[in-house]
N, C-alpha and C positions, 0 to 999 in steps of 0.2 A: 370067538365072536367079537372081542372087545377090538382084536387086530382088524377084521373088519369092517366095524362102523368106524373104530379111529382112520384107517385109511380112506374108508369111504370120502370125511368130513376132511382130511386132508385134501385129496383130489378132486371136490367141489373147492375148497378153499383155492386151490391152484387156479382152477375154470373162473371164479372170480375174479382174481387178482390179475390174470390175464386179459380177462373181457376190460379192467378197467386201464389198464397198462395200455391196451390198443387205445379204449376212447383217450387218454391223458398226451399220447402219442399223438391222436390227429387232433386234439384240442393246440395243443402247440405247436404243431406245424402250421395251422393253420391261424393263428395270431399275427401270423405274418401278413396275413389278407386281413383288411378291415373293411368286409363285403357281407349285405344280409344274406346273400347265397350260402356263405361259408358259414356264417351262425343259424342258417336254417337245416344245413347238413351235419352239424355238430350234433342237435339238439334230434334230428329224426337220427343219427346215428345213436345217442345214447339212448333214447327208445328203445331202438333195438335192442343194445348191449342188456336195460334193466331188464325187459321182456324175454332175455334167452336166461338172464342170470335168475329172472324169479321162476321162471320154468322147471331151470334143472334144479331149485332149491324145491320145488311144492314136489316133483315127480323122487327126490329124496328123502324126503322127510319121511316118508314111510318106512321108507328102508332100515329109517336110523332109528324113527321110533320104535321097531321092532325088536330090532340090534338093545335099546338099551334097556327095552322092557323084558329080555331076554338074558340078558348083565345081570338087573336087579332080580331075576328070580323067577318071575313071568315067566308060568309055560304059555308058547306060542307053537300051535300046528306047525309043522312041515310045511303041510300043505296051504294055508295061508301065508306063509313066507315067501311059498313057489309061486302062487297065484299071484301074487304081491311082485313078486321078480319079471314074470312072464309078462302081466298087463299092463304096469307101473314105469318100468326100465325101458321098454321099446318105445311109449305115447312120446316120452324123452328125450329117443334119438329122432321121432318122428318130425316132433315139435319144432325141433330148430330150422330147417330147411323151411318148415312153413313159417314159422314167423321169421324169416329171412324173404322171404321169396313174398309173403304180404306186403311185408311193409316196403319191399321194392315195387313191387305192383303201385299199391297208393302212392309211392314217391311219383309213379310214374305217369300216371292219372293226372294227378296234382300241377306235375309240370305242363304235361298235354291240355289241362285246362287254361292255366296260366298264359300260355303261349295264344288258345285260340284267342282269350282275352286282348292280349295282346295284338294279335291279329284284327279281330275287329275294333281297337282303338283307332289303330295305324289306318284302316279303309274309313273309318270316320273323321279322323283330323283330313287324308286325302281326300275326301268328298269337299269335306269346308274348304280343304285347300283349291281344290278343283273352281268351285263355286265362286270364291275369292277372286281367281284367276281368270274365270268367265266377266264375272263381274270389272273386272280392271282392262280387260281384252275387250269389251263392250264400249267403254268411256273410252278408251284406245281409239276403235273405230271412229267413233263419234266425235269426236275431237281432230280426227284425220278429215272426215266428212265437213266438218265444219271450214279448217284446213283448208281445204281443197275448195269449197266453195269462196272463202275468201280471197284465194288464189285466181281463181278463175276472175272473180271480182273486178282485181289488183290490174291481170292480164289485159282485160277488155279496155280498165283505164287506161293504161298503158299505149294498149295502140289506137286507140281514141286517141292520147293525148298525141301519139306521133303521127298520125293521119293528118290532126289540127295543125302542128308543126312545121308538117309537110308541103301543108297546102300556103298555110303563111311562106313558105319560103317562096313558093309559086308564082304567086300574087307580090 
């Protein structure tokens, strides 16, 4: 019994030290980006990592508690040991794919919200920008209107004054 809850507590020990190996792994690789993306994916990645390691630590504890209440002396049934093995050990391997597969899902929400966010920022600065644009394409106009009516103005003087020029040469 003693080989087995020590091995047990080894080979969680292992699943730790792994899960933290990987987050230490992409904490510095990714030191190399100094982007809020990269420390928002750190920080939902270590999520993870604590949430699969406190998983297989609570779905073990049983095991070990019994292992060493069984050491010191402790009759435990079979049959609560089996029961314990059967319902305990599988919720464990269960566990992980789902909190993997959640907290991908909420990553994924998160960002699809962010984006629509983003989406309606971008149609609301283009509408101001639109409107701006309308706005400046109107004084545009109006200013060519103006333009143009001075124009017309200038012309008439123009051949007014060559008409009068015309005729003095005449006379």
């Amino acid at each position: 019994m003693v080989i087995f809850v020590g091995f047990n507590f080894i080979i969680f020990l292992g699943i730790a030290v792994g899960q933290i190996v990987i987050l230490s792994e992409v904490m510095k690789s990714s030191r190399m980006c100094n982007s809020s993306n990269v420390r928002r994916r750190e920080v939902a990645l270590a999520k993870s990592v604590v949430a699969v390691v406190l998983t297989d630590l609570l779905c073990w504890i049983p095991i070990g508690i019994i292992g060493m209440l069984t050491f010191c002396g402790f009759d435990v049934s079979k049959e609560v040991y089996a029961w314990i093995l059967v319902l305990v050990l599988p919720i464990n391997s269960a566990l992980n794919p789902i909190l993997y597969t959640l907290s991908s899902i909420v990553r994924e929400q998160r960002r699809r919200k962010a984006k629509e966010i983003n989406v309606q920022r971008e149609k609301e600065l283009s509408s101001r920008e639109i409107d701006r644009l309308q706005s400046r394409l109107k004084a545009i106009i109006k200013e060519k209107e103006i333009f143009s009516q001075e124009n017309d103005k200038l012309t008439r003087q123009v051949k007014l004054l060559k008409t009068r020029d015309y005729e003095s040469i005449k006379e």
